[in-house]
N, C-alpha and C positions, 0 to 999 in steps of 0.2 A: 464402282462398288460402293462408294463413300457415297454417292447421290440416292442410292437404290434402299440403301440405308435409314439416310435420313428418310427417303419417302415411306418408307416402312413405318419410323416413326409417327409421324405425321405431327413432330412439332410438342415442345416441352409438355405439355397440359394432356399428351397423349401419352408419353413416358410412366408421367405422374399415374396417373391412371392405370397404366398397365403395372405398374408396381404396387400399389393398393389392390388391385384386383388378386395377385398375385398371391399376396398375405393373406386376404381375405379366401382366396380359394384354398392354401394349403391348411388352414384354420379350422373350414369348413369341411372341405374334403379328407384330411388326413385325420386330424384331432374330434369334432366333434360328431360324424359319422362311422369313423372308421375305433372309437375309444370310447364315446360317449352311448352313442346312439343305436348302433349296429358292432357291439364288440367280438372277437373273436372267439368263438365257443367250441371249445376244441370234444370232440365225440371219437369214441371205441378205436384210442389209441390201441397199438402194439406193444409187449412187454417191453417190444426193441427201445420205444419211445422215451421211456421213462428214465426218470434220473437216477446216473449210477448206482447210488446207494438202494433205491427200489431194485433197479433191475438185477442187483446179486441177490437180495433178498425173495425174489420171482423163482431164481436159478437154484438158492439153495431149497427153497419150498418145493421143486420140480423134482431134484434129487430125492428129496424125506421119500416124498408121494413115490416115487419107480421103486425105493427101496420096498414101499408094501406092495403095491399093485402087481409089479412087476410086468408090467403092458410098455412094451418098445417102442409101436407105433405112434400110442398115445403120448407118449414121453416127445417122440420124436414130431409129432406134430402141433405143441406145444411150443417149441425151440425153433420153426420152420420158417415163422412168417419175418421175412427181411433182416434174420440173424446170421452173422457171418462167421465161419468155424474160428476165423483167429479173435473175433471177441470172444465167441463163448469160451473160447480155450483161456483167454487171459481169465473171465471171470471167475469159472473154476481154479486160475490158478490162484485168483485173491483170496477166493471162498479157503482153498487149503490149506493156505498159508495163517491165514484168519481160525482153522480150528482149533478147537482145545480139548478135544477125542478123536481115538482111529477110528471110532465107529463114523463121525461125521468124514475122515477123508475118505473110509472108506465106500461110500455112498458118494461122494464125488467123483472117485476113481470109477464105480460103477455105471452114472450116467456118460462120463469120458467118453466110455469102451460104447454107451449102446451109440452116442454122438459119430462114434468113429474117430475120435480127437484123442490126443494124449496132453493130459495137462502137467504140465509138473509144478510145485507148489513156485511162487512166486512171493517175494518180498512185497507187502501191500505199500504203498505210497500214501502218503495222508489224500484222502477221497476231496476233488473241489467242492468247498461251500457254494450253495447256490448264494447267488449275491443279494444282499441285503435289500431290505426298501433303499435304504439308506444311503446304496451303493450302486442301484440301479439308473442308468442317465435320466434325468430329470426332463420335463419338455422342452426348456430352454436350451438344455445340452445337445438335443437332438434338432432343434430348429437353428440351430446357430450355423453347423455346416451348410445347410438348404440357404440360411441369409447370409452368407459369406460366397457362395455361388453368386446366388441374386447380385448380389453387390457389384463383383463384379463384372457382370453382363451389364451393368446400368452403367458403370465406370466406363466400361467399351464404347455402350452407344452415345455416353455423353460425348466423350471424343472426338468421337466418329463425326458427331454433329456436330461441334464443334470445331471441327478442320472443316468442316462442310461451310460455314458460315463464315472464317475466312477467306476461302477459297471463292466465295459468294462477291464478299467487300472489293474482293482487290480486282473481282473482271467487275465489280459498280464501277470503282474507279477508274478504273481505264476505260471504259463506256463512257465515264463525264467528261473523260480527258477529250476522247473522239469521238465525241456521238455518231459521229456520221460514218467513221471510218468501215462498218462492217455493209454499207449502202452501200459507197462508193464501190466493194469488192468486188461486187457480184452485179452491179451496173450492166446491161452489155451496152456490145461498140455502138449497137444503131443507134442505142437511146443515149449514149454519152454525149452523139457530136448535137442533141435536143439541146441540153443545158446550158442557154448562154451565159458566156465567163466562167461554166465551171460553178456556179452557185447552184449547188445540188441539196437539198432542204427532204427531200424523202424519196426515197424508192421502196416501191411495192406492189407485189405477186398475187393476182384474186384469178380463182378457178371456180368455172359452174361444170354443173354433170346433170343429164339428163335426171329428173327426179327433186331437186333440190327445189318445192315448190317457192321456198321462201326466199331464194338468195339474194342476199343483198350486203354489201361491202365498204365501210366508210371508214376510209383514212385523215388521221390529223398531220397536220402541217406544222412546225412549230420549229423555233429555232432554241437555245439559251436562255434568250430575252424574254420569248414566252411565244403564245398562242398567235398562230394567223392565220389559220384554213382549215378544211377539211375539203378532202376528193373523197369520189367512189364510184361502184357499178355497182346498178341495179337492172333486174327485170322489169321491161318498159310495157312491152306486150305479148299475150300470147294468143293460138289459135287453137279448132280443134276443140273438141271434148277432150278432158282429163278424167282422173290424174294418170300420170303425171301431166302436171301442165306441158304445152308443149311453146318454149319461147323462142319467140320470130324476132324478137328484139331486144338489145341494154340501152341502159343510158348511164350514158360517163360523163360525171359532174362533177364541178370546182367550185365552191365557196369560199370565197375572199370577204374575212370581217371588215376591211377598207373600201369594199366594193356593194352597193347596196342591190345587185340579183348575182343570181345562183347560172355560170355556165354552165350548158348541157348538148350533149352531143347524141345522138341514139344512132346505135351501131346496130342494121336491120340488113336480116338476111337477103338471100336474092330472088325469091318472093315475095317477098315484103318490099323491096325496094324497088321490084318491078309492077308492082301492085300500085296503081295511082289511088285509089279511093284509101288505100290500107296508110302510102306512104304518105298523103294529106292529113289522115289523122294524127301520126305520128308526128308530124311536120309541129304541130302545137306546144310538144314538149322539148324542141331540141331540134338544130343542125341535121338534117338525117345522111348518115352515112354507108355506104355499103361496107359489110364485113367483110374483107379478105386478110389472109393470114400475111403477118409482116408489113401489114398498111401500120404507119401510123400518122397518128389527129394531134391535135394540138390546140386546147383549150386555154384561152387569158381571160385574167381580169384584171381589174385596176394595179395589181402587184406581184400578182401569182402569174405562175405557168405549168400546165402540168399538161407529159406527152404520151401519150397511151399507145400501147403497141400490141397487138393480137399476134402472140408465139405460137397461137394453136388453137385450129377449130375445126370442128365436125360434124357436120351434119343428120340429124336422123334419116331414118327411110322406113316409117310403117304407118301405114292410111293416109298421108296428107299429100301434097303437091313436092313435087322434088326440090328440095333445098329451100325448104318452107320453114324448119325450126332446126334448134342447136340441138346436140348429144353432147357435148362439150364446148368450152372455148377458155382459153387463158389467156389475161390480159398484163400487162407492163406497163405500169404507168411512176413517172419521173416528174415531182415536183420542183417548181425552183423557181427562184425569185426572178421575176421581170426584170429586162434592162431597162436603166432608170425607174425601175418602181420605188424604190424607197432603197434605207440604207442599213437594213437590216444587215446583222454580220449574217454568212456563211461561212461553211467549209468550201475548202476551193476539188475541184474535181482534178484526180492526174497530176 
């Protein structure tokens, strides 16, 4: 959860960012679009709407009016829109209580009866003042909750990232403690009993897939002390009209900085390898080997050793000669120090 987080993030300068963005949208969005720019323009309220002090003064003007007209319907569809019997009934009872002639309660008491309500006069309460300029939240009053949220959302992800970055330090640490410890794990048995003494210097996984025109895979070699190699596999040759290219061959190289050429092996299919004119040319770049699954090679140089092992290969089958190019192949190859090459420390294997 804590990783998914921080990648969320994407790191302080992106925080920073998203919190600037933040201020500057609520700014923009709330304050000078929604206050300045595009304000609220209220249109063909209902009496219901209005504030108390209007809306009795609506009610008693409704009453004066039915006392002359004497028209019910019109009274009553005046009082209709989104007015609820027990308001209108309190208002009439403020409005009676508020008289200072029968003639006026009596005209209240008359709209009551055509309402269908019975109001009885009611003790009026002092009316709420509407609030003042003076008294109304201020923008900062009203930005302060919205930046007291923000806060702490940014509090949280600081954390967050912050245990993340911990949590980062202490597997560095034990990574320099063991460099090699997490190689050694997942080594397997065929390629362990490869590394003589147990001086194991790098293990590593390269996969091609039919399609991958450009594949090509180079590993560094290297102990505490520093730099000594680089291995890989690459695409040697292919046949056939593409794309995809279709590759009939790798080559699996070693490079030793103490050794002045580069060893190479090319691992070619069983077309390719029964093909003398094909396997001649190849023969130029490298060792040629036939690919079978679980063969493994064994490349030296003046210090290095690295053993390459095919866990998995596959052959295509459309337009060309049977077992003429890959669909697949995965390779295993296991670096380590020469016996007698030099005196480089390792970790020891097992």
């Amino acid at each position: 959860m804590v990783s998914m987080v921080l990648e969320l993030i994407g790191g302080r300068k992106t925080l920073y960012a998203a919190a600037v963005g933040l201020v500057l949208g609520l700014f923009i969005g709330w304050w000078l679009l929604g206050v300045v720019l595009f304000p609220v323009d209220w249109k063909d309220a209902a009496p219901v709407d209005l504030h108390p002090t209007y809306r009795k003064e609506v009610v008693r003007a409704i009453a004066d009016a039915y006392s002359v007209h004497g028209n019910a319907d019109l009274t009553r569809a005046f009082l209709s829109e989104r007015w609820e019997k027990n308001d209108l009934k309190k208002v009439i009872g403020e409005l009676k209580a508020e008289a200072t002639d029968d003639a006026a309660v009596q005209r209240l008491d008359a709209l009551a009866q055509v309402l269908d309500i019975s109001a009885a006069a009611s003790v009026a309460g002092p009316t709420p003042a509407a609030p003042t300029s003076a008294e109304q939240p201020s923008l900062v009053g009203r930005l302060l909750p919205l930046c007291g949220v923000f806060l702490l959302i940014v509090a949280v992800v600081a954390l967050a990232g912050l245990a993340v970055r911990i949590l980062r330090n202490r597997r560095a640490v034990r990574e320099e403690e063991a460099p090699f410890a997490r190689m050694e794990e997942v080594l397997s048995p065929e390629m362990a009993v490869t590394v003589p003494g147990g001086a194991l210097l790098g293990h590593f996984l390269t996969s091609y897939s039919l399609g991958n025109d450009h594949y090509e895979e180079a590993f560094t070699i290297e102990t505490e002390d520093g730099y000594l190699g680089e291995c890989g596999v690459a695409i040697s040759e292919s046949i056939g009209a593409g794309p995809p290219d279709k590759v009939t061959a790798f080559e699996v190289w070693l490079f030793d900085k103490n050794d002045v050429r580069t060893e190479t092996k090319v691992l070619m299919s069983t077309h390719a390898f029964n093909d003398e004119a094909l396997q001649n040319k190849l023969a130029t770049r490298g060792d040629p080997v036939l690919a079978q699954p679980g063969e493994i090679i064994t490349l030296e140089t003046a210090s290095l050793q690295v053993a390459a092992r095919i866990t998995e290969m596959e052959y295509g089958n459309g337009g060309m000669p049977e077992e003429s190019y890959f669909s697949r192949i995965t390779i295993e190859l296991a670096a380590s120090l020469k016996q007698g090459g030099g005196d480089t420390e390792t970790t020891a294997f097992g």
